[in-house]
N, C-alpha and C positions, 0 to 999 in steps of 0.2 A: 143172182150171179152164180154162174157156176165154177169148175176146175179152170175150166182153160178163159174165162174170162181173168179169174185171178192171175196166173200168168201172164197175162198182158199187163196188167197193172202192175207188176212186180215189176219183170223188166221194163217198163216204160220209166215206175220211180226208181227202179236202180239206174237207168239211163240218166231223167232229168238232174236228182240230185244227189249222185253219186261220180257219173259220171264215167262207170262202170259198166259194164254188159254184166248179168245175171245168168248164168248158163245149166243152173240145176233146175228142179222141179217145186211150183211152189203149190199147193194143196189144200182146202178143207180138212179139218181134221176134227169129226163131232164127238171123238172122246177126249177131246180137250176139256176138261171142267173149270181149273182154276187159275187160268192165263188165256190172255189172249193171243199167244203165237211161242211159235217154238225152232229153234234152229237145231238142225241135226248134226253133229259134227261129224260123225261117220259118213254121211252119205250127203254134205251140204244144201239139204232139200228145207224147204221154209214151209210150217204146217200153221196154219190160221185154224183158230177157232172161227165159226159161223156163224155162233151168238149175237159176239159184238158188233157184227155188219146188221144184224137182223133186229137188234135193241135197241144200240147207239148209233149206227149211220157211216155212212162212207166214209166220214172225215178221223173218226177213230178206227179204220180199216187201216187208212193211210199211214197213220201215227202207228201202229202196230207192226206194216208192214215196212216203214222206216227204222223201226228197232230192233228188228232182227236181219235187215238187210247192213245195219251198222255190226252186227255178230259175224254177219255172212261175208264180209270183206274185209275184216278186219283180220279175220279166223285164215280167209285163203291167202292174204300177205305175211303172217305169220308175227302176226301185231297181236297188243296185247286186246284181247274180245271179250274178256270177262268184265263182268257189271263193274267191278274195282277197279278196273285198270284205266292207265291214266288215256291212252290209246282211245277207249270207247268213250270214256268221260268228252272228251275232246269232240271227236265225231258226231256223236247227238248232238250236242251243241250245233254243232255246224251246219247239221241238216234239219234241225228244228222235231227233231224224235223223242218222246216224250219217255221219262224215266217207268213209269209205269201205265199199264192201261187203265181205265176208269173204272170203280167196280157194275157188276150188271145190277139192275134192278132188281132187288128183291134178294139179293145174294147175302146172307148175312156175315159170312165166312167172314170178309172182305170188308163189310162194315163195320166192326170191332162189337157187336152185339155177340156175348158169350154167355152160353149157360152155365149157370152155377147152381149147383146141390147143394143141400144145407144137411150134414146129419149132424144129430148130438147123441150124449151120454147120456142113459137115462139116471145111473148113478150119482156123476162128475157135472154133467152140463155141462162138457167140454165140447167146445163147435169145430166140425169138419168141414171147410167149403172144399169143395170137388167139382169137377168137370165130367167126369165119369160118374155112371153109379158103380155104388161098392156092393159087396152082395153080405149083406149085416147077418146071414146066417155062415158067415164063416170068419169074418173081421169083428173084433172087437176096441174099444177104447182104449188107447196108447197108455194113457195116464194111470183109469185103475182097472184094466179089462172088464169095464162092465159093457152092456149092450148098445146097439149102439140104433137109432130109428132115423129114418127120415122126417126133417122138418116140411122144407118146401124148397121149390123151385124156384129161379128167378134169372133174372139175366142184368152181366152189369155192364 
């Protein structure tokens, strides 16, 4: 699927179930990394990531581009479009648009798999869990400033 095939699909589901004509530009967008679609407000334009057509399939294309056409029209009647408002709450419901897109395969971001650092004290034995490493030639131990090493790694 290219540009202007997306475009058709766009205004075809803002036509069927909206009920609206679609009159901006909607797009590919492959530096999209951690969403599957994006509504512009400045310039009303609907930018698709390409992944989740190319991963998950036309049928989560559609649900994507039903969620930001719920932004898109909500946004140009001057209704309430923000994920909170009761305005959009309402609307997805009605057109069957899904709160979030599915995550991609293989994407851990999104799957709640986080790494975690382990340092301790070599003094104290006091344990640091981090997400970051720290750089233990210049941090020392809160407790009694002694040095501080890397244990291991892990993810929880």
């Amino acid at each position: 699927m290219d540009d202007l095939e997306l475009q058709r699909l766009v205004e075809e589901i803002s036509l069927v179930e909206f009920g609206k004509p679609f009159r901006h530009k909607a797009y590919f967008n492959s530096r999209l990394k951690t969403t599957g679609g994006r509504y512009m407000l400045s310039t009303h334009h609907v930018e698709i990531n390409r992944k989740y057509l190319e991963q998950l399939g036309y049928q989560e294309l559609c649900g994507i581009i039903k969620h930001e056409l719920c932004h898109y029209h909500l946004h140009i009647e001057g209704k309430g479009y923000k994920h909170q408002d009761r305005d959009f709450k309402i609307l997805m419901k009605a057109v069957g648009a899904p709160r979030f897109c599915s995550p991609l395969p293989g994407d851990n971001r999104r799957n709640g798999d986080k790494k975690i650092i382990i340092y301790s004290c070599k003094n104290c034995g006091q344990e640091y869990h981090r997400r970051r490493n720290i750089n233990t030639q210049k941090y020392v131990c809160g407790k009694c400033r002694g040095k501080l090493v890397k244990k291991n790694e892990g993810k929880i």
